[in-house]
C-alpha positions in Angstrom: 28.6 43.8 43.5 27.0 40.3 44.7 23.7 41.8 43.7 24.5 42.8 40.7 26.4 39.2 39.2 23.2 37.2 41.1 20.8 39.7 38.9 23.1 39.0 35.4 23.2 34.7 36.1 19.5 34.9 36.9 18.9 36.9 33.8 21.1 34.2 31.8 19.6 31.7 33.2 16.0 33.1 32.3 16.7 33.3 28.6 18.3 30.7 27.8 15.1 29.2 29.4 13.1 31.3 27.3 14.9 30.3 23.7 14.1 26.6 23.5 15.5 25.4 20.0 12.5 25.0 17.7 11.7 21.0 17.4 13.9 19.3 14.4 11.6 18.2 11.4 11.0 14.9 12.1 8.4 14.5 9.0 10.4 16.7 6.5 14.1 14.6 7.9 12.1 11.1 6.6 11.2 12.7 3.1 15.0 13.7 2.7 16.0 10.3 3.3 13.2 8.6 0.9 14.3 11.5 -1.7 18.0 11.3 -1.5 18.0 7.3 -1.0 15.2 6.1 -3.9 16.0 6.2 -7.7 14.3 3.5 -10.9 16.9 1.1 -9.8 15.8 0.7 -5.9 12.4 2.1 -5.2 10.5 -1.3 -5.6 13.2 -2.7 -3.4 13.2 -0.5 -0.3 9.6 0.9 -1.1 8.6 -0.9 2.2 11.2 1.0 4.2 9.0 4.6 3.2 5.6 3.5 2.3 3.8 1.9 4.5 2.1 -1.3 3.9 -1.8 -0.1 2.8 -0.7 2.2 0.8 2.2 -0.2 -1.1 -1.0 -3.2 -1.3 -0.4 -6.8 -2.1 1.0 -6.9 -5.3 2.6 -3.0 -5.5 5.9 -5.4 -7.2 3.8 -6.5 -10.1 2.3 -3.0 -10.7 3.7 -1.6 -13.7 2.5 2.0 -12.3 4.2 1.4 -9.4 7.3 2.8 -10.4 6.4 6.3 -11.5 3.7 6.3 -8.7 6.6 5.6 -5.9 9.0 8.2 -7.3 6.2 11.0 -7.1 8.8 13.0 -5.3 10.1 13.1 -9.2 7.8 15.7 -9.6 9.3 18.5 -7.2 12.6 20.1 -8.7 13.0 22.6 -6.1 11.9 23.1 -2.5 10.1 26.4 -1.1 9.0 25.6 2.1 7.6 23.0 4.5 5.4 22.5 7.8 4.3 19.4 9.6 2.4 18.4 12.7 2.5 15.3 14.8 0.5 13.3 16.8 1.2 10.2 18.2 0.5 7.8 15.8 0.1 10.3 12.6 1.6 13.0 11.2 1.4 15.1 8.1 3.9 16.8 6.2 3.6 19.7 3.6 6.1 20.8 1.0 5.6 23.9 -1.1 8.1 23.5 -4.5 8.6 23.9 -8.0 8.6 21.4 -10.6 11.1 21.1 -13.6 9.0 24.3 -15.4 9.3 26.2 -12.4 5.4 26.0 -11.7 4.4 25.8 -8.1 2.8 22.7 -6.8 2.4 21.1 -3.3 2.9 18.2 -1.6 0.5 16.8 1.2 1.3 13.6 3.0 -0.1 11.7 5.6 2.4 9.4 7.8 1.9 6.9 10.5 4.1 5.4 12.8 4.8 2.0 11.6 7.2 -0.3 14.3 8.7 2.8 15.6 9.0 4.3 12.3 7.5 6.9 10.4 6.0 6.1 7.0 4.0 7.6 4.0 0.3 6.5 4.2 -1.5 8.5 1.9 0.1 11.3 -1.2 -1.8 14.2 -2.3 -0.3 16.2 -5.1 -1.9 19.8 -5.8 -0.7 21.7 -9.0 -1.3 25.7 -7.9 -1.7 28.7 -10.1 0.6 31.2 -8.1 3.2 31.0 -5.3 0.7 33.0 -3.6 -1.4 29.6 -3.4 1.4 27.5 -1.1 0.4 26.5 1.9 1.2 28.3 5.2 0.7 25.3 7.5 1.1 21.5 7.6 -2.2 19.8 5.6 -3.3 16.5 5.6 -4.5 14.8 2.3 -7.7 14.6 3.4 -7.7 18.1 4.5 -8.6 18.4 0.1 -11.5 18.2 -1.0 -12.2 15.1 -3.4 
């Protein structure tokens, strides 16, 4: 009987070793918030707090373009999917949607850590044909070509 509850707590023990929860999605957590949190009324305001500082440039305030440019995320209606990978300074984040017309389109964008925060360096937007053309894995922008 000893034998047989040491064999079921080792057995326990060696799954619950073997199901490690899968890592949250630290990239895809900071969109939500710049999504849910940014509107016309407040994106020039707390652009700094999602965009980091060479990508928002001097005068981003003064921009007229600015607005539409910093509410890209206007673009997606509806979400699909999403992958990202990290490194320790960098990190890119892809999001597979739908815009307003339901046509599929991607998002691809490059974030650096930024006083121990994680912000949006570079936006790539790619308009597909199909849903067959999402991406299946985290891209960078620069992973395009130009």
């Amino acid at each position: 009987m000893k034998n047989v509850l040491f064999c079921l707590i080792l057995a326990l023990f060696i799954a619950s070793c073997a199901t490690l929860p899968n890592p949250p999605s630290v990239l895809y957590q900071e969109f939500s918030q710049y999504e849910n949190s940014t509107n016309r009324d407040n994106i020039i305001e707390v652009a700094s707090n999602f965009f980091s500082p060479s990508l928002l440039g001097k005068n981003y305030q003064a921009n007229p373009d600015a607005l539409s440019q910093l509410l890209f995320k206007n673009y997606m209606a509806s979400t699909e999917s999403h992958f990202e990978k990290i490194d320790e300074q960098e990190g890119c984040l892809t999001i597979n949607g739908y815009d307003e017309e339901n046509y599929p389109l991607i998002f691809s964008l490059k974030y650096i850590s930024h006083n121990n925060h994680w912000l949006i360096d570079k936006i790539h937007v790619v308009f597909v044909e199909n849903k067959i053309d999402f991406s299946d894995r985290a891209k960078c922008p620069s992973d395009y070509p130009n």
